[in-house]
N, C-alpha and C positions, 0 to 999 in steps of 0.2 A: 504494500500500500504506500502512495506518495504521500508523505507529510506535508501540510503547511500551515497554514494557521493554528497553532492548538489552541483546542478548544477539550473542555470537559464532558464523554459522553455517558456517564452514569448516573449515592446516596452520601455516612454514613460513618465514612468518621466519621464521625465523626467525627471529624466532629472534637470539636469545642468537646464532650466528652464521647459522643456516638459515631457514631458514629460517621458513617462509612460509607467511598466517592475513587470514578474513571476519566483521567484527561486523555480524552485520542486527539492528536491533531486530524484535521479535516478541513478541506475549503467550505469555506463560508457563502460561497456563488450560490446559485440557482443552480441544478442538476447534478448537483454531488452525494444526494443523499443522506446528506448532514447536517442539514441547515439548522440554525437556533430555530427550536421550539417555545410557542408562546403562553401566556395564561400564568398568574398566578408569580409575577415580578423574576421567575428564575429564568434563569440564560442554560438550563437543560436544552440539547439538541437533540434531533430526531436520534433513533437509533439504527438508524439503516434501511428503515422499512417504515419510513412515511408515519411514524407516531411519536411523539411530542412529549416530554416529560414535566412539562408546566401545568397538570391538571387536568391531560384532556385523553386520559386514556393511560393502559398498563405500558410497561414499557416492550420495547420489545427487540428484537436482534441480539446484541452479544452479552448484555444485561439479562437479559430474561431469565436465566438457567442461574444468574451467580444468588438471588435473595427469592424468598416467600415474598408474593408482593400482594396488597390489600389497598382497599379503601385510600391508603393514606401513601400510600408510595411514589407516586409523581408529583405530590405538591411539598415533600419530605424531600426527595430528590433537588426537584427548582431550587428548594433553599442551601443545600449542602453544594449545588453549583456557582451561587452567588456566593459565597464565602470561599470558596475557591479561589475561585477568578479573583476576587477583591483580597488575595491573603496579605499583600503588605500591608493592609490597613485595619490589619487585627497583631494586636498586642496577646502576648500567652504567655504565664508563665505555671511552672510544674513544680510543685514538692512532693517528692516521695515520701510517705509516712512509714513507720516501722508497718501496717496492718492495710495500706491501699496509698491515695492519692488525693492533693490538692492543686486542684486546678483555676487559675482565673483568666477569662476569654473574655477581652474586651475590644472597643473599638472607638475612636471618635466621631466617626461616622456615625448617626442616627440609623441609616435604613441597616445598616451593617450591624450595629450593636442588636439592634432589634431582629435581622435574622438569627446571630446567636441565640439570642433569647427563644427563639422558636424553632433551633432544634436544638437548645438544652431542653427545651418541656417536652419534644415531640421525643426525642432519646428515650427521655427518664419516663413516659409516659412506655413507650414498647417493653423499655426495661420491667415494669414494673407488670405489665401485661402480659411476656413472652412473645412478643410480635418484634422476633427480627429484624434487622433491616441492615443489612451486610454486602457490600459490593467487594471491596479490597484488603480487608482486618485477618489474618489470621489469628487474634486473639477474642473478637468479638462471640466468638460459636461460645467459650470457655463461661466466657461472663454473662451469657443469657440464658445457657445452661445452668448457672450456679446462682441467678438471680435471689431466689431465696434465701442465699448465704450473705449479701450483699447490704450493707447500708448506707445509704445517700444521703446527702444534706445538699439542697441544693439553692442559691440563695440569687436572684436577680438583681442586678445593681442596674445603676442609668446606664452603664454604658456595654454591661453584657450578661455574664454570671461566674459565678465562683459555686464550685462543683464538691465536694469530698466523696470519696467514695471510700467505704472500709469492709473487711474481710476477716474474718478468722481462720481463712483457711487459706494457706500457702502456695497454691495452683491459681487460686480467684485474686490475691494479691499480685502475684506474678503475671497475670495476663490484664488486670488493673494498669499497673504500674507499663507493661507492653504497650498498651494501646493509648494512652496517652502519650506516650512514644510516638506510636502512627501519627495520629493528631498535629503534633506539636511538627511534626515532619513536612504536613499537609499546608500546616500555615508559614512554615520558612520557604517549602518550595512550591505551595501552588499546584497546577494543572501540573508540573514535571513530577513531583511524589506523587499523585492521583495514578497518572497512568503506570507510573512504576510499582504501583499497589497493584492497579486492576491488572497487568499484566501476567504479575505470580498470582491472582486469583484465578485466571484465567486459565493458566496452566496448571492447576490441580483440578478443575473440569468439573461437570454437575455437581459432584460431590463433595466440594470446597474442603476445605480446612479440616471439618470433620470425619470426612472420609481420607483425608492423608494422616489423619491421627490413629485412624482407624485400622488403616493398611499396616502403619508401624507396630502397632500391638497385636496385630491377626486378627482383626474385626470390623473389618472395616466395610463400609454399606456404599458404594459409589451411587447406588441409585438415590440417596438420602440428600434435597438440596442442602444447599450451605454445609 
């Protein structure tokens, strides 16, 4: 495939804490098959096949296979694509606690500060649910998996939020402490860490992360999304 404009074609890092998000470059012309998609303030682009991640429909093409997708998943998407694209104008910083992670996402920018603010609640909301939303994380499976174990403080400020998340168990702090990692990667490099995420998701195939964990211990279910 010829690169040129990159652009973002996937969720989820997130994510300020969730997650989790694909930068493919792609022309932005008429008849590329790429084109930004609209609805709902995100800069999500088609994904190959003429459907739109700004609200107006699932997603679909190379996306489709990596997340369970529901109700909420293309307007969850638009936003983890606007924070993307805008990462130099998000502030992060990360403390590791002895038991999970303190995180603060913020931004000067009003409509910026305020996408954070809407996918810390939309995260912590799936978190809280079991409703994945996973494009590029290989530690996201671990911690929605262990959500039960998991306790959150999650606090909105004017200009983003400030996250803690804590664990008592040594696997859920570890993949805690990982994905905040992802994140804070997402916001130093933009659409470049996006697709360098989505790419190694890409290449452990329907069965993401969990079924490469799976493989490793002799149990593994490829047919299992994420």
């Amino acid at each position: 495939m010829k690169y040129t404009t990159q652009i973002a074609i996937a969720v989820a890092a997130t994510m300020v804490f969730g997650t989790t998000v694909l930068a493919q470059s792609a022309s932005s012309g008429p008849g590329t098959g790429h084109e930004h998609g609209s609805g709902g303030g995100g800069r999500g682009p088609t994904m190959g096949h003429g459907t739109g991640t700004g609200g107006h429909g699932p997603m679909a093409g190379p996306t489709a296979m990596l997340t369970k997708q529901d109700a909420n998943s293309a307007a969850d998407m638009g936003v983890v694509m606007n924070l993307v694209h805008d990462n130099t104008k998000i502030r992060r910083t990360v403390t590791n606690l002895p038991d999970g992670i303190r995180t603060v996402t913020e931004s000067d920018d009003p409509k910026i500060a305020q996408d954070i603010k809407t996918h810390v609640a939309s995260m912590s909301g799936r978190l809280k649910d079991g409703r994945e939303f996973n494009l590029f994380s290989t530690t996201l499976p671990v911690i929605f998996d262990n959500a039960k174990n998991i306790k959150s403080v999650v606090e909105m400020t004017d200009k983003g939020a400030i996250v803690t998340r804590t664990s008592t168990d040594a696997k859920v702090v570890a993949a805690l402490q990982g994905h905040a990692g992802e994140v804070t990667e997402l916001v130093q490099e933009g659409p470049t860490a996006f697709h360098r995420g989505m790419n190694a998701r890409m290449a452990m195939g329907p069965g993401g992360p969990r079924a490469a964990m799976g493989a490793a211990a002799g149990t593994g279910n490829p047919a299992q999304a994420q």
